[in-house]
N, C-alpha and C positions, 0 to 999 in steps of 0.2 A: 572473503572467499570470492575470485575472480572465476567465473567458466565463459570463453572464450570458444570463436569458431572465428580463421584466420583464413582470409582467402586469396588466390593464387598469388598477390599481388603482394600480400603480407602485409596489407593494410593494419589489419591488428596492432604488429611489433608497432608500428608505426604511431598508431592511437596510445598505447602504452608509454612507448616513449616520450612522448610528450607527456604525459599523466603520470609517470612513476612520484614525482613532489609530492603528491596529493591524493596518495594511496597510501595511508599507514597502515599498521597492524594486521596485512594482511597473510594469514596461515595455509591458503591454499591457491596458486594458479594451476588450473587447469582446462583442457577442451582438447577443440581439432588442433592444430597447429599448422597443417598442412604444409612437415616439412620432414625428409627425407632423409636420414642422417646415418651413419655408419657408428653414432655414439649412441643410437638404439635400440640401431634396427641392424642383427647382423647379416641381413640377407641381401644388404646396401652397402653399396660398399666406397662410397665416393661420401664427401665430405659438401654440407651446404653451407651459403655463404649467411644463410640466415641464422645460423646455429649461435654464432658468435654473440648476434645480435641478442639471441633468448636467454643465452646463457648469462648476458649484460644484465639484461631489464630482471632475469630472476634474481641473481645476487643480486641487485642496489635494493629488492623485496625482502632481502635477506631470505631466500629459499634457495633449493639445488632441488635437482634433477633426482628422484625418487625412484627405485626400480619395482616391478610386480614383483608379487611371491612364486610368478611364475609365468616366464617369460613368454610370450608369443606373440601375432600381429592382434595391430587394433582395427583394420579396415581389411576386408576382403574384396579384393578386386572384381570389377564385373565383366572384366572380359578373362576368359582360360585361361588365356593368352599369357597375361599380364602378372603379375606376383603379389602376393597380399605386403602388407604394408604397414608398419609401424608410424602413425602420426600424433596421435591420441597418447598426451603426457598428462605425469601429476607432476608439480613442484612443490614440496613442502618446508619447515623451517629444517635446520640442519642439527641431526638426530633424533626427528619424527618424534618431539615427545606427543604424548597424548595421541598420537596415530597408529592405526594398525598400516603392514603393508598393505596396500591395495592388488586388486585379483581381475584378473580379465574371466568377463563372464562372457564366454560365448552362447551358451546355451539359447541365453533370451535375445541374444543380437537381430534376428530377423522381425520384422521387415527391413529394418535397417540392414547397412551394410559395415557399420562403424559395432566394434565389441564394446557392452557398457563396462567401464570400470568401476569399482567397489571398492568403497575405503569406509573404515569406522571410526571415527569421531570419538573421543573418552569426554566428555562433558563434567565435571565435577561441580559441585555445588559451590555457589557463588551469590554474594550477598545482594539479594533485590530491592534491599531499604534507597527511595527515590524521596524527595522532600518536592513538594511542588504547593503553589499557590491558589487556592480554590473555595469554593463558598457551597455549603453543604446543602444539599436538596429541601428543599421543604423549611429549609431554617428561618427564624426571624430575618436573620443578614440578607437570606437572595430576596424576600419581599422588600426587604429595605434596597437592595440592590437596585432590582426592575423597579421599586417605585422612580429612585431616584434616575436610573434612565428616561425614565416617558415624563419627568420634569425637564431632563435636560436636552431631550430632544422638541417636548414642546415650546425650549424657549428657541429653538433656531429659527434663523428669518429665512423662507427659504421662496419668497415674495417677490423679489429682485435678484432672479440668476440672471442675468440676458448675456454672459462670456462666459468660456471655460475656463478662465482667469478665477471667474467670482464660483463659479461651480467647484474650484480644486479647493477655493477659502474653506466654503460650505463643507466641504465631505473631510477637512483636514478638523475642521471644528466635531463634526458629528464624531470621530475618528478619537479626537480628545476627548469628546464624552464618557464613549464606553472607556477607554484606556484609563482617566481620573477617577471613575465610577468603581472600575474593578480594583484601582488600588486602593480606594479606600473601605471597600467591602470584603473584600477576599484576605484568606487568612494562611500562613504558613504551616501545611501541614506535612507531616511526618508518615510516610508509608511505606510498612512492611508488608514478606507475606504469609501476616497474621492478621491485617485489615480484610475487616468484614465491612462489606457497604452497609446492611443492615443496620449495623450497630449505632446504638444513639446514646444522648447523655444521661436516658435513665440508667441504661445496661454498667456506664462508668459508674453511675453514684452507686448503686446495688452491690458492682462488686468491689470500691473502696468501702464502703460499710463491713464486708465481710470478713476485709482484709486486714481492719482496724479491729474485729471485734472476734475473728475466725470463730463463730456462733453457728452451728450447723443450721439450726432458723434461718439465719442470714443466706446462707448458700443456698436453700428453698428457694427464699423470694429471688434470689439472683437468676438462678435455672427457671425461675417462673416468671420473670421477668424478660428473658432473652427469649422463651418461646415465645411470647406476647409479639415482642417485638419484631423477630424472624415473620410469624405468624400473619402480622398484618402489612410487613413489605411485601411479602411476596404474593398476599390480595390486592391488593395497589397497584403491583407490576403487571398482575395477570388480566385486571382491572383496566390497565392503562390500555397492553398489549389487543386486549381484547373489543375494548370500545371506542381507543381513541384513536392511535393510529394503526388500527384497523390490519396490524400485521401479525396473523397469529402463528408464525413460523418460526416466530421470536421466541416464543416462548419455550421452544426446544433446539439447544443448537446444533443438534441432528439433521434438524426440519428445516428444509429450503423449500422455495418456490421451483416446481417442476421444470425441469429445463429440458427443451427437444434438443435429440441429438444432434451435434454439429455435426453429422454427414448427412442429414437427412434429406435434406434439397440438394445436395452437391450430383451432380451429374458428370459425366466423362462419357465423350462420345454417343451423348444421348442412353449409357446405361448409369443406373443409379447403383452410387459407391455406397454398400451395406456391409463392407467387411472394412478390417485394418487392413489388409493386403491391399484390395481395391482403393481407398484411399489413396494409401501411401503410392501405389504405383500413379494414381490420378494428380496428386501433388509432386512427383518427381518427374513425369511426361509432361507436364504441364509450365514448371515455372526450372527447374533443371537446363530439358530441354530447348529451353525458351531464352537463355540468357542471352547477350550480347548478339541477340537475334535483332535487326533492324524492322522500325513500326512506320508502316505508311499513317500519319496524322491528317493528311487530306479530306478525310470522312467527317473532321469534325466542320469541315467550310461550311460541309452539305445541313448541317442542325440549323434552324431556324432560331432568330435572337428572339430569347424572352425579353416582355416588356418588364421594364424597371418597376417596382410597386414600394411605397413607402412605408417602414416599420411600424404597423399601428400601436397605438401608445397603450400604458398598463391600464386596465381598470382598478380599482381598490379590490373588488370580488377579484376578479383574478389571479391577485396577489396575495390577498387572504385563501382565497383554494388552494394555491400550488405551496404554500408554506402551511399549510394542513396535511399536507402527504409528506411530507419532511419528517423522518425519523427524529424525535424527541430525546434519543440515547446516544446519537452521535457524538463525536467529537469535536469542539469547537475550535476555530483556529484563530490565528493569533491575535485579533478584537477580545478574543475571550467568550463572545457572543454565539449561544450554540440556539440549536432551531427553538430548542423548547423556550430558550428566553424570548426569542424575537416573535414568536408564537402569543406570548403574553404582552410583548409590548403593543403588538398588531392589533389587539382587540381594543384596545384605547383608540378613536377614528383620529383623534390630534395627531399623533405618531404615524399610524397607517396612511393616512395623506402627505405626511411632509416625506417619508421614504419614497411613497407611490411617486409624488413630483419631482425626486432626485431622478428616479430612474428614469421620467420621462424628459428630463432636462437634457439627460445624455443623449440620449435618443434624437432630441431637436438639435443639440448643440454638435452631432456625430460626434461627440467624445468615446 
């Protein structure tokens, strides 16, 4: 789904053009266009030289030009004077399967001056089974894992950096650590969406027993086995959430950290923007207004130069504090290495000093 805002210049077509290779499968272009045409808009009556161009870039998308269920403008002009204006397209694939026509809502258009368009989506059910390579929490393998990292990081030499020659050796070394680490630890796993994270290899054995023996006994200890084990993830989780990293907003994904309103310091002409109107008209006087407006830079001679100060280097504490407020659930990326491992390799000081003196090696070496 491409949405798109093209301006006078028609830089858009332009960026498209060059990108159409390397845009597959896409079912929807649409935005402003910011272009004028007598094949939309019948209240225009001349033909643009851009048209041709959009009409290019959508076929090679395999899409065309989509009409409303009911036609009218998409922009309302701001001066009387001036005629409202069709620029605001959809392009879809050709005979809209899985799309409703789309509907110019003017009702909610203001503050704006652009009508939203509205279109529905048919989404059908589509198979989520993803296979990926992974090492299951709490399992024998990730202790065997992180052991085997903080052997293989305790054996690096990290003694003799003095080039970033020898510095790119070292991090290409530590680099194959984790990388050999995880592939001989991590295991190919199979997920659907009928994977419970819960679930563990009692919950399997309980209900192959049941399944070999269909003994309603069996089906007891099975459903008395899954509470069990529901039962004490989600004391763990609450457990974790609660005392370790210390973010208890997690544990409901309702529950965010209180955010102050983005208008709330914004000022305009010394009055303070408390409405959507007032906003909106402070960001359109302000940066609209403001375009291709010429900037006197002189004022910057007048700032006095700060003096240069040298990056002071990591301490071990403060590297061990700031990977303590690191969320332990996130996502790790493609080392495989996520906070909660490096969290356990950190508390071994062999490991936490030979990282602490990579980071400070850059630092001396300005890599």
């Amino acid at each position: 789904m491409i949405n798109i805002y093209s301006d006078s210049n028609q830089t858009t077509l332009q960026v498209l053009r060059q990108s159409m290779t390397n845009m597959d499968n896409t079912i929807i272009l649409t935005g402003d266009f910011n272009i004028r045409d007598s094949d939309w808009d019948p209240s225009f009556r001349h033909h643009s030289s851009h048209t041709d161009d959009l009409i290019t870039i959508a076929d090679s998308l395999g899409l065309e030009l989509s009409p409303p269920s009911k036609s009218g403008p998409t922009r309302f002009a701001d001066n009387p004077c001036d005629t409202n204006s069709v620029i605001d397209l959809i392009f879809l694939p050709p005979g809209n399967t899985g799309f409703s026509r789309y509907m110019l809502y003017s009702k909610i258009c203001k503050p704006s001056d652009h009508v939203p368009l509205i279109i529905e989506i048919g989404i059908g059910e589509i198979n989520t089974d993803i296979n990926i390579w992974s090492i299951k929490k709490n399992s024998k393998e990730e202790k065997e894992f992180i052991s085997s990292l903080v052997r293989g990081i305790q054996s690096l030499n990290t003694s003799a950096i003095g080039s970033k020659a020898n510095l790119e050796t070292l991090v290409q070394q530590l680099a194959d650590v984790f990388e050999n680490t995880w592939s001989t630890y991590s295991k190919w796993k199979h997920i659907t969406k009928h994977f419970k994270e819960w679930w563990n290899q009692d919950c399997t054995n309980c209900l192959n027993k049941y399944c070999e023996s269909g003994n309603l006994q069996q089906w007891k200890e099975f459903k008395l086995v899954v509470c069990t084990v529901k039962r004490k993830f989600f004391d763990d989780k609450i457990h974790e959430i609660a005392s370790s990293n210390k973010r208890p907003w997690d544990l409901m994904s309702w529950v965010r950290k209180k955010s102050l309103p983005a208008i709330e310091s914004i000022l305009y002409k010394n009055c303070p923007c408390n409405t959507l109107p007032d906003l909106w008209n402070a960001l359109y006087k302000s940066y609209n207004l403001a375009e291709n407006r010429l900037v006197n830079t002189r004022f910057l001679n007048e700032l006095p130069q700060a003096d240069s100060i040298e990056w002071p280097p990591f301490s071990s504490q403060e590297f061990r504090d700031t990977i303590a407020k690191c969320s332990s659930s996130s996502t790790p990326g493609p080392d495989h290495v996520s906070w909660r491992y490096l969290k356990a390799l950190i508390s071994h000081n062999t490991c936490l000093d030979r990282l602490v003196h990579i980071a400070n090696t850059c630092i001396i070496l300005e890599y």
